[in-house]
C-alpha angles and dihedrals in degrees: 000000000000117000083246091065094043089056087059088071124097130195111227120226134202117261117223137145120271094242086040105136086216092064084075090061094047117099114244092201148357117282138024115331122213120214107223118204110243102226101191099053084049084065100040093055086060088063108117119236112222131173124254124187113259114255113249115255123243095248090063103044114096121249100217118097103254088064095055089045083053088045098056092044084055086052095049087049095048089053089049096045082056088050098052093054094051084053095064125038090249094119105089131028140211117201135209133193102180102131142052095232156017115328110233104172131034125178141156129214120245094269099042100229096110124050125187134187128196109200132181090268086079098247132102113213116212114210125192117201080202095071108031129090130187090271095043101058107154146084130298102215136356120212136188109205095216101032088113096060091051106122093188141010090253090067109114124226123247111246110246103243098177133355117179135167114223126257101236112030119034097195089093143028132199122244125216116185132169086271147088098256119063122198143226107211122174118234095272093070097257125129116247104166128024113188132226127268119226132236108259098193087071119092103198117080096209096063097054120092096214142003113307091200139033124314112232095183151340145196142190131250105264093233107020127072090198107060128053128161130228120210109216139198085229087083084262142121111199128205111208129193115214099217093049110055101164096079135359125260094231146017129199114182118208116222112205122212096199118126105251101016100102096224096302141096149162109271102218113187138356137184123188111210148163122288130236098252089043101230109091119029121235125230113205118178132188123224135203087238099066102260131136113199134180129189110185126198125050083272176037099045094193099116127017113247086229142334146203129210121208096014078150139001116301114250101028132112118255101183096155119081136142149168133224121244090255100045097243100104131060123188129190133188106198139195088248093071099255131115108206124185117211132198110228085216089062117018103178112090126027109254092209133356120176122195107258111163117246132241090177087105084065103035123356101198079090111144156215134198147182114221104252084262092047089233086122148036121217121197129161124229142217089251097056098251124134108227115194109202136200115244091214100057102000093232120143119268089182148354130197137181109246100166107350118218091015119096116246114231125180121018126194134176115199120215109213101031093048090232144146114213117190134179123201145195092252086072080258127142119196127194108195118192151147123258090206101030094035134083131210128317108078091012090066092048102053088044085062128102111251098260108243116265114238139180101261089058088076114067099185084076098035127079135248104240092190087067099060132235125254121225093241096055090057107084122201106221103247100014123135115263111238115255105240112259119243118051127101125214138042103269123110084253109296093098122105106290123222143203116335104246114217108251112250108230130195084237096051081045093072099040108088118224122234100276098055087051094056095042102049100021119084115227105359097132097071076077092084103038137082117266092209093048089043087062112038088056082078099049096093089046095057093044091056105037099014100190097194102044098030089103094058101033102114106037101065117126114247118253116248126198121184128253113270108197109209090255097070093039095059106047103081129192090277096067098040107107129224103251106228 
């Protein structure tokens, strides 16, 4: 056959619709055919999808000229309010269901490669964007600090109050429970340092090695890996040394003012910042009793630089509180529903507060934080939404929906990665980022291939190996199956049945029979006989031939009663008379 005749032949194709579902089924071209990931749709589906308000339609705008001058101002808000959002990595997500409940603590390390996060179900969850794909996304390990000192199943978890890395080494990370001992744990979820408990009979503070009541937060020195401080209920705030773990390195007592306190109080948050100069840190620490305190210098903590007293109501929970990079600005998110900004120079009277609700009735760990540049200020709401505030004024810049309805926790803002974490009260953790403004993390997870599914992922049809494996579940290919055991006869199993026979376990396999007990066994007879009967077979014998008092038999002394005349035997108790 010439090549002319060969190039009068057609292939024919099949013909289908071009919306046609079978088209998806019908092979494009000879040989095996690989399934690339497209990168690109993977991050468009994190975008998140937010509401915006529809557009009003032409019939029902006005046709004077005020409208259209209203009209254009909408316009130019709408265009800010984009350009807001391109300006923070708010525009994807990345969402994580790790936990049971609400998440109380987020943090990343340094480098921004591990995230954990500590929740009210008494587990931090470490997550490696390493590790994780589009379709793995989970934690690597899950770890209770005090799951090794739980002495039953009935022992109930500490609640994690506070877990941070810290900021420069992110080999460990401090933990914070609802506990007196707070603990220093690497990265891999081990415990390195336990501290001491204090002695709660003392009554000065000064004398006791450790807290002597619940942590309620901590923090780690801003330049060195070695120190972090632990803020107490005992009207304390506590510097530790990880390498000394018996007693802390410093300990600064708290003297409350309020009427009726008695001069203590509950300590409720503390940060431990740079200083304005930049040569000592400041460490600046909330109380329930409405105080704001702050002690400057690495020591001595014998007096506060300065104090305020009311920065918020009494008897409320400020459990947000930052400091700006430079050490010049202090903001606080308090119980009473205010957020105040404070300027470290003159720490008397708050320079700017704003009304924000409160969810530190629910969960106290609720935050507050500066942007790594300290252009901005994150905080989370009851509602569920994200507000990004400006330092100067502390009005919003923009405000986003994260998990409407549901009350935002904890917030963070990495330096290095360009990303917003948030927990919330639903046992959720979001990553929010920019594929073109962010680095890393989640955008390295969402730029992955899924990882294949494959039989072992679902462990509903998968074994548990821990639990062992019997002989008769393990099939030789191409072996004979076994007839069943007890039917007489021939027959394919019509034929008369007989007796049931017992089925013969593995597990009945390893356990002897009672012969075998009595032959091989000593003294396992004594099982079935009577221990009183057992005994009193050997009384003649002991009387006759004692083994233990032979030696001293027969020189006993002779047991002597005294002489009752008949006098004294008959008269009985009756007739004895009371002497007067």
């Amino acid at each position: 056959m010439s090549d002319s005749d060969s190039d009068d032949y057609l292939v024919e194709q099949p013909q289908l619709a071009p919306d046609d579902p079978m088209r998806a089924y019908v092979p494009l071209s000879f040989g095996k055919t690989s399934r690339e990931a497209n990168i690109a749709a993977q991050i468009e589906r994190a975008r998140r999808q937010v509401e915006t308000p529809a557009a009003p339609k032409k019939g029902d705008r006005k046709k004077d000229d005020d409208s259209d001058n209203d009209s254009d101002d909408d316009d130019d808000d709408d265009d800010e309010s984009d350009d807001e959002s391109d300006r923070f990595p708010v525009s994807h997500e990345l969402v994580l269901k790790t936990h049971e409940r609400a998440v109380t603590s987020v943090s990343l390390d340094p480098a921004g490669g591990r995230l954990l996060t500590g929740s009210l179900d008494g587990t931090v969850k470490l997550h490696d964007f390493s590790a994780m794909t589009p379709t793995t996304l989970r934690a690597f390990r899950s770890v209770d600090p005090w799951e090794s000192n739980k002495s039953s199943a009935t022992t109930d978890s500490h609640p994690i109050q506070r877990a941070e890395f810290c900021p420069t080494s992110g080999s460990h990370f401090l933990c914070v429970t609802a506990h007196p001992q707070a603990k220093i744990m690497s990265r891999d979820g081990d415990i390195l340092t336990e501290f001491v408990k204090g002695d709660m009979y003392l009554r000065d503070m000064h004398n006791t090695k450790g807290h002597v009541g619940e942590i309620t937060t901590g923090t780690w020195h801003p330049s060195d890996p070695n120190l972090c401080v632990t803020a107490g209920s005992d009207s304390t705030l506590r510097i530790w040394d990880v390498n000394n773990k018996r007693s802390q390195k410093e300990v600064i007592v708290f003297k409350s003012k309020a009427a009726g306190s008695a001069g203590r109080t509950r300590m409720t948050s503390v940060v431990w910042g740079a200083s304005a100069q930049g040569s000592n840190p400041v460490l600046v620490a909330a109380a329930l009793d409405g105080s704001l305190v702050m002690y400057s210098g690495n020591g001595p903590f014998t007096r506060p630089s300065a104090e305020i007293r009311e920065a918020h109501r009494p008897d409320t929970w400020t459990g947000g509180i930052d400091i700006s990079a430079d050490g010049r600005m202090v903001v606080t998110r308090g119980g009473d529903g205010w957020i105040k900004l404070w300027d470290t120079r003159k720490f008397k009277e708050p320079l700017v507060k704003v009304e924000h609700p409160s969810t530190s009735d629910r969960f106290p760990m609720t935050n507050i934080r500066y942007s790594p540049d300290s252009r901005s200020i994150i905080t989370g709401s009851a509602s569920g939404h994200l507000h990004i505030l400006n330092p100067g004024n502390l009005r919003p810049e923009h405000v986003t929906p994260i998990t409407p309805g549901i009350p935002i926790i904890v917030v963070e803002w990495h330096p290095k990665l360009n990303q917003i974490i948030t927990g919330s009260a639903n046992a959720e953790t979001r990553v929010l980022f920019n594929p073109e403004k962010s680095f890393r993390g989640a955008v390295e997870v969402m730029s992955r291939a899924p990882k294949k599914r494959h039989i072992d992922d679902d462990p509903n049809l998968t074994m548990d190996q821990s639990l062992g494996l019997s002989a008769d579940s393990i099939i030789t290919p191409g072996a004979s199956v076994p007839k069943p055991k007890g039917k007489r006869g021939g027959g394919t199993g019509s034929g008369t049945r007989g007796p049931q026979v017992q089925q013969i376990t593995p597990f009945m396999r390893s356990q002897p029979d009672e012969k075998h007990i009595s032959e091989n066994i000593p003294l396992s007879r004594m099982l079935h006989e009577d221990p009183r009967e057992a005994l009193l077979k050997y009384a003649e014998v002991a009387n006759k031939d004692p083994m233990f008092t032979k030696a001293w038999k027969e020189t006993q002394p002779v047991t002597q009663y005294a002489d009752v005349s008949d006098e004294e035997e008959g008269e009985g108790p009756d007739r004895k008379r009371v002497k007067r």
